[in-house]
C-alpha positions as CSV (number, residue, x, y, z in Angstrom):
1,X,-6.9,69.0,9.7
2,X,-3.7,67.1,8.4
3,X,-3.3,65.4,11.7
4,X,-7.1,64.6,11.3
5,X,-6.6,62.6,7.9
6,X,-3.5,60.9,9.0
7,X,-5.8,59.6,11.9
8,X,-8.2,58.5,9.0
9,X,-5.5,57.4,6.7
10,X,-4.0,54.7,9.5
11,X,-7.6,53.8,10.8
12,X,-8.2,52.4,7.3
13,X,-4.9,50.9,7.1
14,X,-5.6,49.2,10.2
15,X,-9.3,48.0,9.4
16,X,-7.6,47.1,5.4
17,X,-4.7,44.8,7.8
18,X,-7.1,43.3,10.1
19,X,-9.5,42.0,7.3
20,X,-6.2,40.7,5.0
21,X,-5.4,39.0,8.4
22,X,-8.8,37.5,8.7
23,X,-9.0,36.2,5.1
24,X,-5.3,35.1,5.4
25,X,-6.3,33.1,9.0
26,X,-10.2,31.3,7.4
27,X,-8.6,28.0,7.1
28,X,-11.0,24.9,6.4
29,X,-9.7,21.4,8.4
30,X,-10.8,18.6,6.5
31,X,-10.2,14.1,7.9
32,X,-11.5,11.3,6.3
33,X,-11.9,8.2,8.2
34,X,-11.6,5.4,6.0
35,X,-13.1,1.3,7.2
36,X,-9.1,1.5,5.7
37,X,-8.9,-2.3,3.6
38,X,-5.7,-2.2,2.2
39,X,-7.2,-1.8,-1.8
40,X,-6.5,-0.1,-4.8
41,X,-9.8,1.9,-4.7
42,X,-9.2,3.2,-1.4
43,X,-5.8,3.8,-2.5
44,X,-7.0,6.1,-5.4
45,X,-9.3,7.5,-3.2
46,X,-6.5,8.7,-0.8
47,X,-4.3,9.8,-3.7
48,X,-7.2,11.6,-5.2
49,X,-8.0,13.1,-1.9
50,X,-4.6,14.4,-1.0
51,X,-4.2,15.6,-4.9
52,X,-7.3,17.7,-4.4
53,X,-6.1,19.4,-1.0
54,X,-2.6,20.4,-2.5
55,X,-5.0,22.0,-5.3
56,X,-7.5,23.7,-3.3
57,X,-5.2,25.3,-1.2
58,X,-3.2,26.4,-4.0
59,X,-6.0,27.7,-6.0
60,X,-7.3,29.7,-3.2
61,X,-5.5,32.8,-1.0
62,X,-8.1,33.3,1.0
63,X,-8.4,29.7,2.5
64,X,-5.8,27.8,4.4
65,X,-7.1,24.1,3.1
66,X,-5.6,21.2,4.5
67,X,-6.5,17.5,5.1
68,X,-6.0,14.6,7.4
69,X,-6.3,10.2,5.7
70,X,-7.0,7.8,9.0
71,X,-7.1,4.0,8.1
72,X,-9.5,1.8,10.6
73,X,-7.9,-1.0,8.9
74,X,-11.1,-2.7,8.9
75,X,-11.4,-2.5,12.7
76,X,-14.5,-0.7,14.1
77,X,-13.5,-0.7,17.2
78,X,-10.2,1.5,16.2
79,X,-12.9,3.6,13.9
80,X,-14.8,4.9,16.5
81,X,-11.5,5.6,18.4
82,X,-10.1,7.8,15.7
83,X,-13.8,9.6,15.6
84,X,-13.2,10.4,19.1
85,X,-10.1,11.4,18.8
86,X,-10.9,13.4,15.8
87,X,-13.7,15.0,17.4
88,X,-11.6,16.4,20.1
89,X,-9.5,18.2,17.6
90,X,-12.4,20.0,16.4
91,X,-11.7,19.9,12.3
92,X,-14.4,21.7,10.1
93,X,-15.5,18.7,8.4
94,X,-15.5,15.2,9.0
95,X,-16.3,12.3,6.3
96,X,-16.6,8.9,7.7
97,X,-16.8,5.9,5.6
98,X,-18.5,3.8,8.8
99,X,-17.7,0.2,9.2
100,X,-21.0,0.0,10.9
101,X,-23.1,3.1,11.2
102,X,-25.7,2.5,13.8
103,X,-22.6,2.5,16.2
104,X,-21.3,5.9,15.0
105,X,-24.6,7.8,16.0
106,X,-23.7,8.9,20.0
107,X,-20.6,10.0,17.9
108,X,-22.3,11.8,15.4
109,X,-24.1,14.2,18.1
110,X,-20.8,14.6,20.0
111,X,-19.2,16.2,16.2
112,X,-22.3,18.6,15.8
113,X,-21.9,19.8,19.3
114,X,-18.8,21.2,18.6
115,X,-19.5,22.7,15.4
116,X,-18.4,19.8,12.9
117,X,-19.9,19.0,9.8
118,X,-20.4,14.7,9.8
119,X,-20.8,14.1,6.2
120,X,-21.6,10.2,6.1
121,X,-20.0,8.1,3.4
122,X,-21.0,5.9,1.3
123,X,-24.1,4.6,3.9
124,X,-26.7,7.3,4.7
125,X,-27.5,7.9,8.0
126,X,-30.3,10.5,9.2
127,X,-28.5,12.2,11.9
128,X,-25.5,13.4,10.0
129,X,-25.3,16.8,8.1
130,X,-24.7,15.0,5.0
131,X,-24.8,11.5,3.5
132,X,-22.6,11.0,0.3
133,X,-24.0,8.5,-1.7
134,X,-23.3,6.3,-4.6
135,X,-27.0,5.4,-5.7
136,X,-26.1,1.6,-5.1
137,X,-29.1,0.3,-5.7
138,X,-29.6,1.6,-9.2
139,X,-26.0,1.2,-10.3
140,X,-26.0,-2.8,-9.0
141,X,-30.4,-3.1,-10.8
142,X,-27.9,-1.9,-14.1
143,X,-24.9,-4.7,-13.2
144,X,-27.5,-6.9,-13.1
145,X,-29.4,-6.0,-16.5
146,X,-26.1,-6.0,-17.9
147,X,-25.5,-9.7,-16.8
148,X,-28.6,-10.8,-17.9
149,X,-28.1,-8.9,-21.6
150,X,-24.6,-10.0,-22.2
151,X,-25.5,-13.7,-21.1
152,X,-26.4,-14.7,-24.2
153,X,-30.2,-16.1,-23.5
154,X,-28.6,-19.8,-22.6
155,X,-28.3,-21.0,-19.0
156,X,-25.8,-18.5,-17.0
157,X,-24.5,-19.5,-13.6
158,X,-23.1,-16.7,-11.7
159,X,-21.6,-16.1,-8.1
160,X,-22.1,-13.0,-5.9
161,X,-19.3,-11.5,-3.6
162,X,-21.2,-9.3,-1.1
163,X,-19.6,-6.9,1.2
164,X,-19.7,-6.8,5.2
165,X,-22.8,-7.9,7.2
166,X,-24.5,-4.8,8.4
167,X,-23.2,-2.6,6.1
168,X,-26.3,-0.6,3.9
169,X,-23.9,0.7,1.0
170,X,-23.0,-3.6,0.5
171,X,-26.2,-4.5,1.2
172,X,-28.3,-1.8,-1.4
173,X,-25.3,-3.0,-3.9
174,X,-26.8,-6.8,-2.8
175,X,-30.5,-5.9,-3.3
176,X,-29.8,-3.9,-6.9
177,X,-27.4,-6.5,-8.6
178,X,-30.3,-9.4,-8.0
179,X,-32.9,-7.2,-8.9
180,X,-31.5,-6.4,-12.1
181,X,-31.2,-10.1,-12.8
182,X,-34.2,-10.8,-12.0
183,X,-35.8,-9.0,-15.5
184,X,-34.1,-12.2,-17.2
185,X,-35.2,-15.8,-16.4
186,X,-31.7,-17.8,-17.8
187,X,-29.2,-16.4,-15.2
188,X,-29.0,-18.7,-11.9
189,X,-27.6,-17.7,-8.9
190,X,-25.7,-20.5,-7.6
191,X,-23.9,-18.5,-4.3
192,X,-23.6,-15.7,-2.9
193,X,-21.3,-15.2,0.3
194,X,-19.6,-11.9,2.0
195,X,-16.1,-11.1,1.4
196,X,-15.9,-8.4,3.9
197,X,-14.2,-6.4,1.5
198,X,-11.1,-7.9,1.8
199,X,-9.1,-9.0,-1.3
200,X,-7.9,-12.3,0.3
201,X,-10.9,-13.7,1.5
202,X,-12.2,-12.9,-2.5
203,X,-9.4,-15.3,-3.1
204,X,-10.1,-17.8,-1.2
205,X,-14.1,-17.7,-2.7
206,X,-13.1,-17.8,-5.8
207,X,-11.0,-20.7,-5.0
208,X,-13.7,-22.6,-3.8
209,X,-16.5,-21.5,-6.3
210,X,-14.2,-22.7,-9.1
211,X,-13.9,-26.3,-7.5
212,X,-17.6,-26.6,-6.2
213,X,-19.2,-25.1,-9.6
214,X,-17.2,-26.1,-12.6
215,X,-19.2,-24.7,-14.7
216,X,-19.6,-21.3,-13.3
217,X,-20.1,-18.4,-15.9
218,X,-19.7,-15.5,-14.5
219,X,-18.4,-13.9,-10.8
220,X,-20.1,-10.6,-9.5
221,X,-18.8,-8.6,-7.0
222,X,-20.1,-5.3,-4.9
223,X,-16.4,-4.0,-5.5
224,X,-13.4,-4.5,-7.7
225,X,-11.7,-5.1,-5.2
226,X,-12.8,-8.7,-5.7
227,X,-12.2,-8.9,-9.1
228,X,-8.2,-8.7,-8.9
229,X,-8.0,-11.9,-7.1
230,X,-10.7,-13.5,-8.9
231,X,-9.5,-12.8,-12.8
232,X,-6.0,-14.2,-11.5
233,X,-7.6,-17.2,-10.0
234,X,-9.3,-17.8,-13.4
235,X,-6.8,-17.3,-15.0
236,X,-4.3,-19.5,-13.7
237,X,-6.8,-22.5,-13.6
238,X,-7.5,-22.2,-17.3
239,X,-10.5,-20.8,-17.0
240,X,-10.5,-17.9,-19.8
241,X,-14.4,-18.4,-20.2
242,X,-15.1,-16.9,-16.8
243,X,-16.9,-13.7,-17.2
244,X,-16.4,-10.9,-14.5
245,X,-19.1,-8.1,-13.3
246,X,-17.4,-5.6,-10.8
247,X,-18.5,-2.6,-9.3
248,X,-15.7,0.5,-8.7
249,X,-14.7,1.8,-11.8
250,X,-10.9,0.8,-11.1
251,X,-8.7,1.8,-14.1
252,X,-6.5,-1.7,-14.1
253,X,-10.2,-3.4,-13.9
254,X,-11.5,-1.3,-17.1
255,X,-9.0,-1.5,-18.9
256,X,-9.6,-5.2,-19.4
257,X,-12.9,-4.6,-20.8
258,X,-11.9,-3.9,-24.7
259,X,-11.9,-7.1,-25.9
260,X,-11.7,-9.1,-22.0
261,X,-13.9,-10.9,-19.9
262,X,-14.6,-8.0,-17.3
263,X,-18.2,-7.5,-19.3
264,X,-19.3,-4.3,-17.0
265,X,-18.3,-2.2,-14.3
266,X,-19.6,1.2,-12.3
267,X,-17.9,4.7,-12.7
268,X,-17.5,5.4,-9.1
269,X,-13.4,5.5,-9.4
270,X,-11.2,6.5,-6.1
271,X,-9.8,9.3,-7.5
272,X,-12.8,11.0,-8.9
273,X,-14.3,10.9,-5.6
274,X,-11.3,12.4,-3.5
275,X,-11.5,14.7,-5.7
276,X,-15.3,15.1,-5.1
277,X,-15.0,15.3,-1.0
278,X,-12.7,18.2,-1.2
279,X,-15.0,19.9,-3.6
280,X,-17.6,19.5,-1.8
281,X,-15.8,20.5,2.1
282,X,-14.9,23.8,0.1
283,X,-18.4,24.4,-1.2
284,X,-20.2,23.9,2.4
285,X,-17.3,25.9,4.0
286,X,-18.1,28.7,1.6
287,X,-21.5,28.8,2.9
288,X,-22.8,26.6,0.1
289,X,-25.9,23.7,1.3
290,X,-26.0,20.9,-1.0
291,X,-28.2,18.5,-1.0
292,X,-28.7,16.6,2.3
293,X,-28.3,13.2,0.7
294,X,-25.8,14.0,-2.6
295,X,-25.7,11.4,-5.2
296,X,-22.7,10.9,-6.4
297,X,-22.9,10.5,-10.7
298,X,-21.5,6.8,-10.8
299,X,-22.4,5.6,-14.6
300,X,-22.6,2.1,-15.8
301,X,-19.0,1.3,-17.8
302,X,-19.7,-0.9,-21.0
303,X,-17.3,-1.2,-24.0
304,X,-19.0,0.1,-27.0
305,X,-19.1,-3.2,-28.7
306,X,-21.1,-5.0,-25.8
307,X,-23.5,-2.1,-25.5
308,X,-24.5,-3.0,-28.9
309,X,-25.2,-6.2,-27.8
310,X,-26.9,-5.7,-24.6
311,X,-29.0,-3.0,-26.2
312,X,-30.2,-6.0,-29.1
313,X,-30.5,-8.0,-26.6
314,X,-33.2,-5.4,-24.7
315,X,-31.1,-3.5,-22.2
316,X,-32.5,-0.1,-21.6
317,X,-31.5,2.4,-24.2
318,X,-32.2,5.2,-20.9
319,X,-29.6,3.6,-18.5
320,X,-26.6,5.7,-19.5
321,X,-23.7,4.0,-20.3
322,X,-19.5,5.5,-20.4
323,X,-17.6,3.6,-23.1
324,X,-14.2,2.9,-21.5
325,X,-12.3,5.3,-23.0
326,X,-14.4,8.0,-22.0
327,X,-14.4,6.4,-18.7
328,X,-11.2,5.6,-18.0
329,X,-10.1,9.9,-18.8
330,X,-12.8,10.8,-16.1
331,X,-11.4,8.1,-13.7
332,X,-7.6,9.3,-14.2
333,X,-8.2,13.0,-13.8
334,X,-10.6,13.8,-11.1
335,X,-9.9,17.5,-11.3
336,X,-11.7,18.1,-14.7
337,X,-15.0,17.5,-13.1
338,X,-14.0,18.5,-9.6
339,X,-11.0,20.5,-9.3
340,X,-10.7,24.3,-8.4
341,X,-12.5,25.0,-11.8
342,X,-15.4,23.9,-10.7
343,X,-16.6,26.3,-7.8
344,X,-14.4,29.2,-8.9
């Protein structure tokens, strides 16, 4: 009998050791691949991301969580190198912010095969688990109903700076922003050219948009990223008339909005969203499925004293709207909406 219930007594120590070991050993593998510009979004993105992974893995005993940056550096064909590469290391989850995504689908397959989750970023494609998106063509219809509420009703001349040919996130951004101006009939579009998402060649377009319209109002862009080179242009060619539009949520380009000539932006702020893609890995890896296309919330940024305005001058009162302050605490501290609070 004794000898019975010491059998008993280490069989269940056993089985109680091997499941520790087995929660101890779930681990969750996460890489980003980033198109890898060198800008301050994608720098709050990776600082966001790498601030959420520390968290996570703290927060959590029973999941080893760790996480991998890569940097195209704008180059596709080094992107779809790194996927492959990737691939054959066989993380859990993959995002991939694709330069181009129509080349990415053999890739795509090739992940799934081996058991990889292919979240797309940014620009949805069909074939991969999951597309996270930033609702582009709303939040650029709501830059563009800003512009036309904030113009004042006189005759508004204003440039575009798109993103990258064939890219859908630049392009939906595109199609939004000159849909929204569109519900006015007093803002012109004088030019519209692609800035590839590079901070330099913004420079250089702002350079020349200056000198060939001199009496340009305002300069939109499909990122912030633009917007840094452009305000400094302005403002070292006297130009403190120049109104600005931008589209990122970046914290040194909102916090020129009190009383500045940066009229409107969009919440989507790096840091928030690394934030987001680890919370997200963590909830599929626990078995959650959200939705196959998530939205990420991406608000339109207004001070409060220009939402006044826009809203007498017949801006929607149902577009909702994040006074800086408010937007600037969401956009420094990702981990209130999406830390290990969150899912626990």
């Amino acid at each position: 009998m004794k000898l019975s219930k010491t059998l008993a007594a280490t069989t269940a120590l056993v089985s109680a050791f091997a499941a520790s070991a087995a929660l101890a050993d779930d681990a969750l593998d996460i890489v980003f691949i980033n198109d890898g510009h060198v800008a301050p979004y994608h720098v709050a993105w990776l600082s966001g991301f790498e601030d959420a992974i520390a968290a996570y893995d703290e927060a959590f005993d029973d999941v080893k969580v760790t996480g991998r940056w890569l940097s195209a550096e704008g180059s596709l064909e080094k992107m779809i190198q790194q996927a492959e590469v990737t691939i054959n290391e066989k993380p859990d989850i993959m995002f991939v912010n694709a330069i181009n995504v129509d080349a990415f689908e053999p890739l795509v397959t090739k992940a799934q095969a081996e058991g990889i989750t292919w979240i797309a970023v940014h620009s949805p494609m069909d074939s991969a688990d999951y597309s996270f998106t930033l609702g582009d063509v709303v939040n650029g219809t709501n830059q563009g109903m800003a512009m036309c509420a904030l113009s004042g009703g006189e005759p508004y001349k204003v440039g575009i700076m798109l993103g990258q040919a064939g890219n859908p996130s630049g392009e939906a951004r595109r199609e939004g922003i000159l849909k929204g101006i569109s519900t006015c009939d007093n803002v012109e579009v004088v030019a519209e050219q692609p800035a590839d998402w590079d901070t330099v060649k913004a420079q250089s377009i702002a350079e020349n948009w200056l000198t060939q319209f001199p009496d340009l109002d305002a300069i939109s862009g499909v990122t912030d990223g633009y917007m840094y080179p452009s305000i400094a242009i302005a403002a070292n060619s006297g130009r403190d008339d120049l109104h600005f539009y931008g589209y990122d949520g970046d914290i040194p380009i909102m916090q020129q909005m009190e009383g500045g000539n940066v009229k409107a932006d969009i919440l989507l702020s790096g840091t928030r969203e690394g934030w987001n893609f680890v919370q997200m890995a963590y909830r599929i890896h626990k078995g959650e499925t959200p939705d196959k296309v998530y939205d990420f919330f991406t608000p339109l940024v207004l001070s409060e004293e220009n939402h006044k305005i826009a809203l007498e001058n017949g801006f929607p009162e149902d577009v909702q709207v994040y006074y800086v302050d408010q937007a600037l605490e969401v956009a420094q501290n990702g981990y209130l909406e999406f830390g290990p609070d969150s899912v626990k």
